[in-house]
N, CA, C and O atoms as a CHARMM CRD file, in Angstrom:
* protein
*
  336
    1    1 UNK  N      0.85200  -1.16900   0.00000 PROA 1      0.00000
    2    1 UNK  CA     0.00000   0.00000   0.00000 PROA 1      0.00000
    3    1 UNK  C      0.89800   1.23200   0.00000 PROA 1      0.00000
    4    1 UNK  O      1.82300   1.39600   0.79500 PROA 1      0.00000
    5    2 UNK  N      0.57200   2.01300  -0.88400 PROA 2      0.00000
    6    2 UNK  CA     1.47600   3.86000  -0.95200 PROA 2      0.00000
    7    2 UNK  C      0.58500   4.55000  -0.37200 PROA 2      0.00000
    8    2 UNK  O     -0.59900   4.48700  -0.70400 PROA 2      0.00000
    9    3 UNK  N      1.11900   5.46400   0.77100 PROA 3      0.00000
   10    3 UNK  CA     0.74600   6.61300   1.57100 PROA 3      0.00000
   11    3 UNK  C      1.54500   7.50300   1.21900 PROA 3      0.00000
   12    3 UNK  O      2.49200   7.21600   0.48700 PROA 3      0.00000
   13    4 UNK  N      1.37700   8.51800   1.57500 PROA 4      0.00000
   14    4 UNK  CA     1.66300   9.74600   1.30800 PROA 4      0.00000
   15    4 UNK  C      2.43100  10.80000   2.51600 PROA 4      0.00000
   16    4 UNK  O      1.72400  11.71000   2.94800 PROA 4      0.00000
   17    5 UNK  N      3.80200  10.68300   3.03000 PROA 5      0.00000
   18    5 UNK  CA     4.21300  11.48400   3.43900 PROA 5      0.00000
   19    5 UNK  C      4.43500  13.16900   3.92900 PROA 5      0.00000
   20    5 UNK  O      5.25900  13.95600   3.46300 PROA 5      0.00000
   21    6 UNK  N      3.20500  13.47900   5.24700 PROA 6      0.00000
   22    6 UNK  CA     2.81000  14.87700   4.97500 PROA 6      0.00000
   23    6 UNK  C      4.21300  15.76600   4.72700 PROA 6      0.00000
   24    6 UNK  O      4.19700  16.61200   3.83200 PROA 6      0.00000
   25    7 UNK  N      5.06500  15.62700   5.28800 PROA 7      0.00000
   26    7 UNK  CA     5.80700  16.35000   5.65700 PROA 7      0.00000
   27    7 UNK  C      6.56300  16.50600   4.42300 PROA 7      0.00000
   28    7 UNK  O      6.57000  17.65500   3.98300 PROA 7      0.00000
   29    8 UNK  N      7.48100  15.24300   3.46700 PROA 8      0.00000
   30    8 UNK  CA     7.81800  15.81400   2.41800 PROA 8      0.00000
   31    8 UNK  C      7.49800  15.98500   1.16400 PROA 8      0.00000
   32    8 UNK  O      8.05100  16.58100   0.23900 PROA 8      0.00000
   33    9 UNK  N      6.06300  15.09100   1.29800 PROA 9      0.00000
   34    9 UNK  CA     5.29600  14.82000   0.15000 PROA 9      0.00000
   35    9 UNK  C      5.41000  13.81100  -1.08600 PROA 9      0.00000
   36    9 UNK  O      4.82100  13.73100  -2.16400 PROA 9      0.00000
   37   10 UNK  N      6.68000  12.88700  -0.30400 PROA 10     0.00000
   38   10 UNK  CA     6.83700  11.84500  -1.06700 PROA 10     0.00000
   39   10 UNK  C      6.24200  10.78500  -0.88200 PROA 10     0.00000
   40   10 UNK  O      5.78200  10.64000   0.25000 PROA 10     0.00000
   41   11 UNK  N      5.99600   9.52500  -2.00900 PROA 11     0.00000
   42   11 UNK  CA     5.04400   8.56800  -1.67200 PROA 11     0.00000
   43   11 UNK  C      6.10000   7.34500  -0.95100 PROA 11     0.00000
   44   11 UNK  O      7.32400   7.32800  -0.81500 PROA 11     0.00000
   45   12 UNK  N      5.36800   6.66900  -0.69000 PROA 12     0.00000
   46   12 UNK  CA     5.80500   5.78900   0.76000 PROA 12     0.00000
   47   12 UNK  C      5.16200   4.24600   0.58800 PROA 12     0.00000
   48   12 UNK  O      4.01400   3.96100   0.92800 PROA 12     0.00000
   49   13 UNK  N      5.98500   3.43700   0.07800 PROA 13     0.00000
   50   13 UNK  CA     5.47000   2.33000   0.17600 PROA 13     0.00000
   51   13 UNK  C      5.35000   1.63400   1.45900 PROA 13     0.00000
   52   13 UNK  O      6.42200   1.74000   2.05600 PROA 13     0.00000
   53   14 UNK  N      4.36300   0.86900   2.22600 PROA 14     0.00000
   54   14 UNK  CA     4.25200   0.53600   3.66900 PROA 14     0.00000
   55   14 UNK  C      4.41800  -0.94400   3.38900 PROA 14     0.00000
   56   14 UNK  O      3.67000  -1.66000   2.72500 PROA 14     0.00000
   57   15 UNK  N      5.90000  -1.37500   4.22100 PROA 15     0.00000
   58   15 UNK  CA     5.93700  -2.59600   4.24800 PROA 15     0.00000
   59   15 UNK  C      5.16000  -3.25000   5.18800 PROA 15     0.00000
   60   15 UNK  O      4.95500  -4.45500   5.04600 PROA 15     0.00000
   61   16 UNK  N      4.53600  -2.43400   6.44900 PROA 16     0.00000
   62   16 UNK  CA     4.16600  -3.48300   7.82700 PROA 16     0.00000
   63   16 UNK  C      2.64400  -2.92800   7.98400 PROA 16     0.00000
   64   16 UNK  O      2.25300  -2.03600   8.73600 PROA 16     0.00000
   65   17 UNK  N      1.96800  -3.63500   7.14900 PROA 17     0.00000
   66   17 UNK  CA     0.70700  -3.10800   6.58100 PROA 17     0.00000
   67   17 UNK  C     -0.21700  -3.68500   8.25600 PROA 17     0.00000
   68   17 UNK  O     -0.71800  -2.77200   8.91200 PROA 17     0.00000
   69   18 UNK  N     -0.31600  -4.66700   8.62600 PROA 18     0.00000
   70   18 UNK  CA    -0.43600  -5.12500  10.54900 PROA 18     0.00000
   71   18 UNK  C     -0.11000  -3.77300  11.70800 PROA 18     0.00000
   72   18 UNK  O     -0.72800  -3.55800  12.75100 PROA 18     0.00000
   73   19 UNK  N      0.89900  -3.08700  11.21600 PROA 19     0.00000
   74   19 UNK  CA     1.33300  -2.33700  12.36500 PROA 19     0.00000
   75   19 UNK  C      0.10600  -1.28200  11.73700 PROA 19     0.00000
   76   19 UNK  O     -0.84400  -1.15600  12.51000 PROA 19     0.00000
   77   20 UNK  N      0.02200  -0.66500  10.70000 PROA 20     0.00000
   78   20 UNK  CA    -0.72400   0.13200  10.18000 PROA 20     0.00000
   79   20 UNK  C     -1.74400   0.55600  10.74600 PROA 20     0.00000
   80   20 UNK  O     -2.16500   1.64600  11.13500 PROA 20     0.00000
   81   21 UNK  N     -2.22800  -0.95900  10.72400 PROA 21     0.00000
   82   21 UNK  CA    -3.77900  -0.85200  10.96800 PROA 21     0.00000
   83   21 UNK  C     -4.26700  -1.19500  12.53500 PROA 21     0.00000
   84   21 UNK  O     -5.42800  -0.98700  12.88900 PROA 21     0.00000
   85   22 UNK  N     -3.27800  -1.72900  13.40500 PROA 22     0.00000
   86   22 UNK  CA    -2.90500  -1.73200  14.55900 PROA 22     0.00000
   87   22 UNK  C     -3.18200  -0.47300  15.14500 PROA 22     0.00000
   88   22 UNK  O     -2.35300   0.38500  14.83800 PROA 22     0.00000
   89   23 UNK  N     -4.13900  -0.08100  15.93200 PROA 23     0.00000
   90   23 UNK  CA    -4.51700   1.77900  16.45900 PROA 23     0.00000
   91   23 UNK  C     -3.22000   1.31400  17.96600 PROA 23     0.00000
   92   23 UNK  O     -3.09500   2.28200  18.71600 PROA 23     0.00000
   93   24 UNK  N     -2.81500   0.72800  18.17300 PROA 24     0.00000
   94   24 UNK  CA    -2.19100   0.94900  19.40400 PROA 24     0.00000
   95   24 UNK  C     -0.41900   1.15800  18.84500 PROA 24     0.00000
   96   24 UNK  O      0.53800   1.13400  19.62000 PROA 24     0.00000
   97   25 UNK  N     -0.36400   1.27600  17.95500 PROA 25     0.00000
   98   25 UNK  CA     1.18600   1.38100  17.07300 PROA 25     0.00000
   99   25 UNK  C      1.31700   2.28600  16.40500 PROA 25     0.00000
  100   25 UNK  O      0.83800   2.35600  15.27300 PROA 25     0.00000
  101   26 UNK  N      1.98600   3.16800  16.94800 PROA 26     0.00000
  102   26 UNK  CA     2.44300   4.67100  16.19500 PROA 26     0.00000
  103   26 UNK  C      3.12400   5.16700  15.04000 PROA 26     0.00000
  104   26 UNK  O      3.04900   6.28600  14.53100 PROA 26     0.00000
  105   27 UNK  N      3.86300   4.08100  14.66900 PROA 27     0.00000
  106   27 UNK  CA     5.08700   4.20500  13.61500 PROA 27     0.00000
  107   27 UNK  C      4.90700   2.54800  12.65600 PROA 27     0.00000
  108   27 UNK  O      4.57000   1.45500  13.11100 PROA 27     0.00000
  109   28 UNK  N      5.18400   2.82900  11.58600 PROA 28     0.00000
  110   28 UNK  CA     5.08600   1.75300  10.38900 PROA 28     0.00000
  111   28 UNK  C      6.26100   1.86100   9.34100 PROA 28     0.00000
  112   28 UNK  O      6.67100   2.95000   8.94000 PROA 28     0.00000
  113   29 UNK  N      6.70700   0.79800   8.98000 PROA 29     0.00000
  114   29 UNK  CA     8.16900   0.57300   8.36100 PROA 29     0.00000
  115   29 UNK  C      7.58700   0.57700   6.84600 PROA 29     0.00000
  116   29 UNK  O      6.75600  -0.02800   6.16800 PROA 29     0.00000
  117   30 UNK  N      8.61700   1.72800   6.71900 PROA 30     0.00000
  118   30 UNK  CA     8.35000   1.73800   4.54800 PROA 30     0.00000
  119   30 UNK  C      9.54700   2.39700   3.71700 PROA 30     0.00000
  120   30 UNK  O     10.52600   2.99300   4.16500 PROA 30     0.00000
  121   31 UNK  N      9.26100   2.17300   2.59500 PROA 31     0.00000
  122   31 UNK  CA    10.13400   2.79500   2.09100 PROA 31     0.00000
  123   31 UNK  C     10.17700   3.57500   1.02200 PROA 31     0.00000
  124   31 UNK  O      9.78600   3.03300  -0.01200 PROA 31     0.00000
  125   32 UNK  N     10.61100   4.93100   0.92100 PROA 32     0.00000
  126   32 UNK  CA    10.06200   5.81800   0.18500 PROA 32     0.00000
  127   32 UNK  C     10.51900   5.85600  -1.44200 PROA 32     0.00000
  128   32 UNK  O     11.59600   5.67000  -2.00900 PROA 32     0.00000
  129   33 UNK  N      9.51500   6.10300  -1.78600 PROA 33     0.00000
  130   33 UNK  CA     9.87300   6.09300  -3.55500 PROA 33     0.00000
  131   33 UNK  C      9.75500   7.35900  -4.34500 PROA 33     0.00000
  132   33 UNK  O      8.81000   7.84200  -4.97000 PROA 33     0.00000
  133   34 UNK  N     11.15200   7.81300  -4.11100 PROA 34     0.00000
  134   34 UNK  CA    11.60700   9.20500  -4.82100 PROA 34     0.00000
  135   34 UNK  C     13.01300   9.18800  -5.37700 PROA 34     0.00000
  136   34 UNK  O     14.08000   9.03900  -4.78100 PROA 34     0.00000
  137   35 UNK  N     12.75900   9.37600  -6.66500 PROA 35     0.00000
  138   35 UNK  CA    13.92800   9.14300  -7.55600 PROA 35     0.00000
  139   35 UNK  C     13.97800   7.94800  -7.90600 PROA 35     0.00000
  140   35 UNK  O     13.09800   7.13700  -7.61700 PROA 35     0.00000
  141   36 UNK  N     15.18300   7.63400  -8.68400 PROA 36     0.00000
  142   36 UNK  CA    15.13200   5.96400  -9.32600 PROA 36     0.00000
  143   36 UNK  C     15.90300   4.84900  -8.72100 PROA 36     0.00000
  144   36 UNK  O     16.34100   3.78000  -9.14700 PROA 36     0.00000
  145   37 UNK  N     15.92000   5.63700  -7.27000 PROA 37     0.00000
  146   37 UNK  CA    17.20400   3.97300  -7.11200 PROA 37     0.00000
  147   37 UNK  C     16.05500   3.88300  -5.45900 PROA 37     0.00000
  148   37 UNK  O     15.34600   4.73400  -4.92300 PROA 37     0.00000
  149   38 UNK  N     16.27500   2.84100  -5.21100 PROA 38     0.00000
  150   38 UNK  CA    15.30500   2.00100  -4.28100 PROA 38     0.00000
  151   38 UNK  C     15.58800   2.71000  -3.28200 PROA 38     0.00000
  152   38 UNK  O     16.74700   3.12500  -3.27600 PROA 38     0.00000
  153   39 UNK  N     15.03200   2.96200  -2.54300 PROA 39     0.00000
  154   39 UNK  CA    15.54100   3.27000  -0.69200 PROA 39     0.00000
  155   39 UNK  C     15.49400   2.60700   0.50900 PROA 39     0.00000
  156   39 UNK  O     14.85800   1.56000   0.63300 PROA 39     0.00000
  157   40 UNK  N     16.09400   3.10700   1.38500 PROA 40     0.00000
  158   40 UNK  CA    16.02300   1.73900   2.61300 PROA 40     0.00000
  159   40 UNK  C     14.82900   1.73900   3.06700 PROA 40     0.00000
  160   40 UNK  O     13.84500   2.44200   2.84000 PROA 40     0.00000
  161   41 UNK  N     15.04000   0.82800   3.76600 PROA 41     0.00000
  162   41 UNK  CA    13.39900   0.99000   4.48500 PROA 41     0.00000
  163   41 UNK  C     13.44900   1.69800   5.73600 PROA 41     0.00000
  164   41 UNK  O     14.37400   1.40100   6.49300 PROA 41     0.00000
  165   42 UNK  N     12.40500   2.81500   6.19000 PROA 42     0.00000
  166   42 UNK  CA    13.05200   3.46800   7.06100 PROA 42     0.00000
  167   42 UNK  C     11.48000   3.89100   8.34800 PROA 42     0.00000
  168   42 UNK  O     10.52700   4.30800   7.69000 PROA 42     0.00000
  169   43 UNK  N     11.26800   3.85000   9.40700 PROA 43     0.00000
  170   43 UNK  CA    10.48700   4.16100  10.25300 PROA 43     0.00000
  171   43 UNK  C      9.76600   5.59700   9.83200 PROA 43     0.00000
  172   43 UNK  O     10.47300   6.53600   9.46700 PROA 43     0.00000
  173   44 UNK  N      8.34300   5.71600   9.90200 PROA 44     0.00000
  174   44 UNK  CA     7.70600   6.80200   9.59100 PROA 44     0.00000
  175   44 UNK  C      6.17000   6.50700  10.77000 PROA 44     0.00000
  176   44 UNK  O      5.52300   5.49100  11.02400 PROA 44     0.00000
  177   45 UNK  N      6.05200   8.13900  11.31100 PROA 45     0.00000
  178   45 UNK  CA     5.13300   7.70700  12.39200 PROA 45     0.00000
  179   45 UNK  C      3.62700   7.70100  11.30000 PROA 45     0.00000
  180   45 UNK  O      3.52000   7.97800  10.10500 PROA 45     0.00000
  181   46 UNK  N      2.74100   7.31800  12.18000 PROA 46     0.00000
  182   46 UNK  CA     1.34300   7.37100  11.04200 PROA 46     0.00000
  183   46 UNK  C      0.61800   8.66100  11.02900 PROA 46     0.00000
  184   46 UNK  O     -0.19500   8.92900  10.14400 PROA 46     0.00000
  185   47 UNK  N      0.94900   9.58400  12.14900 PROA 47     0.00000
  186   47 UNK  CA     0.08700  11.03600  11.99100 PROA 47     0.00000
  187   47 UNK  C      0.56600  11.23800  11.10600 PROA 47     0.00000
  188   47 UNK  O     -0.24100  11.67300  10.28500 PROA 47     0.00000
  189   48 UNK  N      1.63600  11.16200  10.69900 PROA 48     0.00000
  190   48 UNK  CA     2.32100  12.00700   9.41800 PROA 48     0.00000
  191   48 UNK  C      2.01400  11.60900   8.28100 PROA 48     0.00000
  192   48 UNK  O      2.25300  12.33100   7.31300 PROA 48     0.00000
  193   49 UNK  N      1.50700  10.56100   8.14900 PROA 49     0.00000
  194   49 UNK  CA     0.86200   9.82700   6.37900 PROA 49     0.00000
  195   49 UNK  C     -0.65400  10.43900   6.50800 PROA 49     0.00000
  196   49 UNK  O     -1.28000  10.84300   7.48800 PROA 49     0.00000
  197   50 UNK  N     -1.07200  10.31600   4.76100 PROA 50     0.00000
  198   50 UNK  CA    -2.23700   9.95600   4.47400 PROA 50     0.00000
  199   50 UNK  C     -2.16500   9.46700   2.93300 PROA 50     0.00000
  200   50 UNK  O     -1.21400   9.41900   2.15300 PROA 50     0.00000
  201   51 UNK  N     -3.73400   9.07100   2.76900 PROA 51     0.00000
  202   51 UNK  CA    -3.84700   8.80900   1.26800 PROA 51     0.00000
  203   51 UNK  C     -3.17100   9.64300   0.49600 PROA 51     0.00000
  204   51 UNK  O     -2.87600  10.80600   0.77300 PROA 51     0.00000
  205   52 UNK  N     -2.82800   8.83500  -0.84100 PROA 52     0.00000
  206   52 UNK  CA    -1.88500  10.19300  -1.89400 PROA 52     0.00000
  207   52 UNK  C     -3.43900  10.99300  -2.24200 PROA 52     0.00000
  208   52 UNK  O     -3.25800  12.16000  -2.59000 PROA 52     0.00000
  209   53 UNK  N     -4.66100  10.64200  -2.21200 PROA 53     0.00000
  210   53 UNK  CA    -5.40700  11.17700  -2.72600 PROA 53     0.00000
  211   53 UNK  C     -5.56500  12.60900  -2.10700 PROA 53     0.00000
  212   53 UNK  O     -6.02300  13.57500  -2.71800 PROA 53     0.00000
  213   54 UNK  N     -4.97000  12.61200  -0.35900 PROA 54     0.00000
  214   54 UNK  CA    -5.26500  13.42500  -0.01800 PROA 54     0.00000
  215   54 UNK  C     -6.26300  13.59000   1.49900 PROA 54     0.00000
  216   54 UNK  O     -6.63800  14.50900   2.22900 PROA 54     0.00000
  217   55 UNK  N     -6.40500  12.06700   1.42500 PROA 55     0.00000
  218   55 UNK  CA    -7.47900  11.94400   2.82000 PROA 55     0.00000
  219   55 UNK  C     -6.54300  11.60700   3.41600 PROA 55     0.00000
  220   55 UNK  O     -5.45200  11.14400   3.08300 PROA 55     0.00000
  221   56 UNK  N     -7.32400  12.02900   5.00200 PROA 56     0.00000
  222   56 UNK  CA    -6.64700  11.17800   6.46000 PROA 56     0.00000
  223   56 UNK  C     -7.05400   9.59600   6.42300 PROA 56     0.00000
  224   56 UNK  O     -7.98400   8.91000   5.99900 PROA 56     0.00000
  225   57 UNK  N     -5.60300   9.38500   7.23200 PROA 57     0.00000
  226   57 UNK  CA    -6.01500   7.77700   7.65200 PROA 57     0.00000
  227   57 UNK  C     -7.37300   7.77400   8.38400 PROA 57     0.00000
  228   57 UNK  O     -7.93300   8.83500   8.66100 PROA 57     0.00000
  229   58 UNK  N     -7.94800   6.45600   8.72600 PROA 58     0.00000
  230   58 UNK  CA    -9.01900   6.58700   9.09600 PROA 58     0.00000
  231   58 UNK  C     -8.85100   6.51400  10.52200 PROA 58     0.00000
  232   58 UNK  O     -7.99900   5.71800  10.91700 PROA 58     0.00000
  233   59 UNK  N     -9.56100   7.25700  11.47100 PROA 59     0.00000
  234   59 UNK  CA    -9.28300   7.03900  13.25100 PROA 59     0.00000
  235   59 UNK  C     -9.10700   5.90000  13.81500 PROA 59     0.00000
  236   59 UNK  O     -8.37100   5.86500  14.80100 PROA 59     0.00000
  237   60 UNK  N     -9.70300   4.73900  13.35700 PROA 60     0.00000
  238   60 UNK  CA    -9.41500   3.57100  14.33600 PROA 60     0.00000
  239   60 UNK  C     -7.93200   3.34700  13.29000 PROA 60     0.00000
  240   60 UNK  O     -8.38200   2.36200  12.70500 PROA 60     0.00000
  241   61 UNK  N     -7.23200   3.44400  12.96900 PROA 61     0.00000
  242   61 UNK  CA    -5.93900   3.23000  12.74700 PROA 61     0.00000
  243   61 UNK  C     -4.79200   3.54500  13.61100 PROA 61     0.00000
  244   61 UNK  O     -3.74400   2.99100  13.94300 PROA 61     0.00000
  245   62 UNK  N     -5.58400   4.99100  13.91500 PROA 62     0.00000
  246   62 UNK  CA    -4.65500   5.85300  14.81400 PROA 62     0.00000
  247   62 UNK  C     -4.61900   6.11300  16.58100 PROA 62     0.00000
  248   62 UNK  O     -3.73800   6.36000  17.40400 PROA 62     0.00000
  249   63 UNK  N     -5.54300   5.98100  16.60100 PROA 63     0.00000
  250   63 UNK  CA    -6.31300   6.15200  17.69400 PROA 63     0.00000
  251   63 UNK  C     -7.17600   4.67800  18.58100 PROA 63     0.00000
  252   63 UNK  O     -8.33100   4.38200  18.27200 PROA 63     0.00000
  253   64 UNK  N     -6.53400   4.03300  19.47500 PROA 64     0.00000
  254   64 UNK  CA    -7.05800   3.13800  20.38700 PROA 64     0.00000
  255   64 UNK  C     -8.57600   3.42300  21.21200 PROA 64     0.00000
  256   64 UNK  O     -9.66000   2.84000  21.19700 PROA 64     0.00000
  257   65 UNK  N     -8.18500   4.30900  21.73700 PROA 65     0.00000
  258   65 UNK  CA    -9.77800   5.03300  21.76200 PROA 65     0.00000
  259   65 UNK  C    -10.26500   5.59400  20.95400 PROA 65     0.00000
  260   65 UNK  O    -10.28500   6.80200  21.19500 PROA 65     0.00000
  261   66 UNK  N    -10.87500   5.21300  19.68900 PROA 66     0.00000
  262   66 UNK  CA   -12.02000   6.05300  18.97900 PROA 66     0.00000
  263   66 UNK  C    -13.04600   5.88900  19.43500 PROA 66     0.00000
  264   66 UNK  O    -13.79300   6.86300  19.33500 PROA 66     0.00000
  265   67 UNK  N    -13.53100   4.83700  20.03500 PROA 67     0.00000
  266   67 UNK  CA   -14.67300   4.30300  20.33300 PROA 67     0.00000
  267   67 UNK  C    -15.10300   5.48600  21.92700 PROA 67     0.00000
  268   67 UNK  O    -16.00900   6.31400  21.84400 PROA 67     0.00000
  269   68 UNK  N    -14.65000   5.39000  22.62500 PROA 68     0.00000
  270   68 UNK  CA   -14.54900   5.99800  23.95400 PROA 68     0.00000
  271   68 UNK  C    -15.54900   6.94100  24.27300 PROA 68     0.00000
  272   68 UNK  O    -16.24300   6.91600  25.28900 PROA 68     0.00000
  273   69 UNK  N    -15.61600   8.20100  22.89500 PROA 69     0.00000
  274   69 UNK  CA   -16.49500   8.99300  23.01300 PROA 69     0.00000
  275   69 UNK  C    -18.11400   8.04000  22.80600 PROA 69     0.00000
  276   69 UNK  O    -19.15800   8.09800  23.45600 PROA 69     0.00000
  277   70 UNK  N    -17.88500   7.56200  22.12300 PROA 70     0.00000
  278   70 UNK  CA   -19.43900   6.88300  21.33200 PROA 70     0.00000
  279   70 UNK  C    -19.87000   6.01600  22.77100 PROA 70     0.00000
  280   70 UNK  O    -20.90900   6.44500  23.27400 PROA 70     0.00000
  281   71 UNK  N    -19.45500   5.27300  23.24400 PROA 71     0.00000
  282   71 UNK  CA   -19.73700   4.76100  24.44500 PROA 71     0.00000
  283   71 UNK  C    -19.88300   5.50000  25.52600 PROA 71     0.00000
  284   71 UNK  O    -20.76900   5.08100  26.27100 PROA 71     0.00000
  285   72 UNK  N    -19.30000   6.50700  25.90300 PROA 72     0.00000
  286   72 UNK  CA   -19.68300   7.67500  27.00900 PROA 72     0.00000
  287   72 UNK  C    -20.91000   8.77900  26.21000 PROA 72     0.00000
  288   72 UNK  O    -21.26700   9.79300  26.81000 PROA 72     0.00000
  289   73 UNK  N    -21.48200   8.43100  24.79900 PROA 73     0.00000
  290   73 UNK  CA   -22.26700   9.29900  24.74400 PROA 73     0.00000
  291   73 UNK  C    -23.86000   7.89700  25.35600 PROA 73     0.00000
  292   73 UNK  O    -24.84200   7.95000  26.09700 PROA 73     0.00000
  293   74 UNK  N    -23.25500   6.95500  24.54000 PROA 74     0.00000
  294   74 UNK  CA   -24.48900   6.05900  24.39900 PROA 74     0.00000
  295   74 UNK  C    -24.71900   5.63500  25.95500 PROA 74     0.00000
  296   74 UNK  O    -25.88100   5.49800  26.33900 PROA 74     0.00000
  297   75 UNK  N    -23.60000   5.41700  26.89400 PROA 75     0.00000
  298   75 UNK  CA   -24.40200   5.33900  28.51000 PROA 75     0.00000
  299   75 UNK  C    -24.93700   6.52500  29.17700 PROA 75     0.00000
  300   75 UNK  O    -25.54900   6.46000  30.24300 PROA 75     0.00000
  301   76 UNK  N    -24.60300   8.06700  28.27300 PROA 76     0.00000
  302   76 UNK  CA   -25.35700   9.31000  29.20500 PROA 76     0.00000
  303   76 UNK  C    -26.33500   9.19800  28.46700 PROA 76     0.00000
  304   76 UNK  O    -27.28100   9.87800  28.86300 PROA 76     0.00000
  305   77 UNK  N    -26.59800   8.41900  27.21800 PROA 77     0.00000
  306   77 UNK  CA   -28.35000   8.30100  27.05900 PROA 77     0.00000
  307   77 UNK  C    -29.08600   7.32600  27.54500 PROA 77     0.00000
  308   77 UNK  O    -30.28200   7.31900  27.83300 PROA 77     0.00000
  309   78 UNK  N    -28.40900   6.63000  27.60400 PROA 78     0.00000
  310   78 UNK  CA   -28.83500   5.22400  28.60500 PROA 78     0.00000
  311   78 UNK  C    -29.52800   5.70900  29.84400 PROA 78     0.00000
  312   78 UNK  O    -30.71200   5.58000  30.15300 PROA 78     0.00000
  313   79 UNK  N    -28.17100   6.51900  30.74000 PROA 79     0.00000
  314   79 UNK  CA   -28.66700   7.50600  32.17300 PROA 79     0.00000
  315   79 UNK  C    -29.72800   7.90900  32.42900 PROA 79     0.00000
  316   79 UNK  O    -30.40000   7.84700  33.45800 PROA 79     0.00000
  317   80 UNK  N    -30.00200   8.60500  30.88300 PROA 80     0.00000
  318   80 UNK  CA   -30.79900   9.80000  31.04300 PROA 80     0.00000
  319   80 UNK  C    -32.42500   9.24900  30.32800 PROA 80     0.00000
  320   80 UNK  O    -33.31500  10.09900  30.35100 PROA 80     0.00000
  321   81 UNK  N    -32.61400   8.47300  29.98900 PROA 81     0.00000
  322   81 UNK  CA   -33.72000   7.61400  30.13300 PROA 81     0.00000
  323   81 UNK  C    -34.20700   6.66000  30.74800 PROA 81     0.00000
  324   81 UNK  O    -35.30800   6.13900  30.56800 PROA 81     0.00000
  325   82 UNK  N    -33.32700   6.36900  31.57400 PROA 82     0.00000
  326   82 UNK  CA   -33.67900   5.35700  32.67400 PROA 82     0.00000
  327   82 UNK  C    -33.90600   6.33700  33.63900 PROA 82     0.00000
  328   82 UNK  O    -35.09200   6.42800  33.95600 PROA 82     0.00000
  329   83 UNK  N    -33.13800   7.10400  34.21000 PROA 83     0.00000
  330   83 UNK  CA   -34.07700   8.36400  35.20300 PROA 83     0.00000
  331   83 UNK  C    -35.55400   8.99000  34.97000 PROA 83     0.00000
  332   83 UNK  O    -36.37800   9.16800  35.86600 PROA 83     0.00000
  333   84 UNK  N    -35.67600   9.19700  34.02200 PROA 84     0.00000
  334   84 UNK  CA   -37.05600   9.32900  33.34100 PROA 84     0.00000
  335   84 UNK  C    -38.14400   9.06000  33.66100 PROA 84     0.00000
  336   84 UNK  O    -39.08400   9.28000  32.89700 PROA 84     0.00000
């Protein structure tokens, strides 16, 4: 999979496509493809990628708690109809 490097804007092939998608793992091993000779493979954190198209990764990638809010909204409605 190629992501997109915010910072220098080069594309980024992702070798550790598991860590990626892993929300509790910050950094993913790739290697960038700029110019014509191969590059090493080198650590890149994931805030810093997105699609080449231009989108963000998606939150549960990044983020271990995405869920957190949605569950503290859905038990203060829970609360608040059972008091009722």
């Amino acid at each position: 999979m190629f992501l997109m490097h915010k910072p220098s804007g080069t594309l980024v092939e992702i070798l550790t496509l598991d860590r990626l998608f892993n929300p509790c793992i910050k950094e993913v091993m790739g290697v960038t493809h700029a110019g014509e000779e191969l590059q090493e493979p080198d650590s890149y954190m994931k805030w810093e990628m997105m699609f080449p198209s231009g989108e963000s990764l998606p939150r549960c990638w990044l983020d271990s708690h995405y869920r957190d809010t949605e569950h503290y909204i859905r038990n203060q409605e829970f609360s608040v109809a059972g008091n009722g």
